[in-house]
N, C-alpha and C positions, 0 to 999 in steps of 0.2 A: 466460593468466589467463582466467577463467572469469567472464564478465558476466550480470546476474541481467538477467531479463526482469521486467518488473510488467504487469500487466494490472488498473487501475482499472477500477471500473464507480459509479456513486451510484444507489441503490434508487429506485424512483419517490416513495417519502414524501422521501426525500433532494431531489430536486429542487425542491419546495418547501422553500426554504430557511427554518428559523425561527430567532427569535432563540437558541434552546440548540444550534444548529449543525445538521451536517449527518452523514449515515452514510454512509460509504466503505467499500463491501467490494474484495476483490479477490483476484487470485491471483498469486503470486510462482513463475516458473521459470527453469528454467536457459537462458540461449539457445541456448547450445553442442547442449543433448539435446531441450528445451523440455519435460524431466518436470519436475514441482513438486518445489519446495525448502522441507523442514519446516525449521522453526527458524530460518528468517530473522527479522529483528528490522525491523519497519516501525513509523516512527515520524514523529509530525509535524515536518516540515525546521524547524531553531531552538527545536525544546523539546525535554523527555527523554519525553513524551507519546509510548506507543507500544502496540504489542505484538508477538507473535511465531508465525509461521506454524502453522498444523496440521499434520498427516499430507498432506493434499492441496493442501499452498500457499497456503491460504485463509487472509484476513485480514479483521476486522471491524473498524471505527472510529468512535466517534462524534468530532466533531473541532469545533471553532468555527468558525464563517463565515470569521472574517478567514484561513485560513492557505490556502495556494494547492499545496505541496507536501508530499511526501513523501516520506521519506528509505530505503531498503533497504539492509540490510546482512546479509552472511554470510560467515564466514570462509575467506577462501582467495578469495574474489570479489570484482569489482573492486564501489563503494559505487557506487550509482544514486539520484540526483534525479530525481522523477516528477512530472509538475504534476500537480495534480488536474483531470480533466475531468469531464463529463455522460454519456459514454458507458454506452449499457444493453445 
């Protein structure tokens, strides 16, 4: 079975956190090939709050302060929990 990679990053306006939240980009791949995977569905862990990959695995979020994860999913792959970090 085929496990997604995620690669979080938060924009620099992201890191100052403000009260309407924060902005989560990132790119979703395979680990097996580590090409990008369009049409994954990334979404915040414990809401239906999400969206779903581009052509080059790319994903945008703006998201609330309180939540700390994110969820990946694509069929036929196994589902991946990602915390959220600061990495740029």
């Amino acid at each position: 079975m085929l496990i997604l990679a995620c690669l979080l990053m938060m924009t620099g306006f992201a890191m100052a956190q403000s009260s309407q939240g924060r902005k989560v980009i990132g790119v979703v791949t395979s680990a097996e090939t580590g090409k990008p995977i369009q049409g994954a569905r990334v979404f915040v862990n414990g809401t239906s709050y999400g969206t779903v990959t581009d052509a080059e695995g790319t994903f945008n979020l703006q998201i609330p302060n309180k939540y700390k994860v994110l969820t990946v999913t694509f069929f036929g792959m196994q589902t991946e929990n990602v915390a959220i970090s600061n990495r740029m």
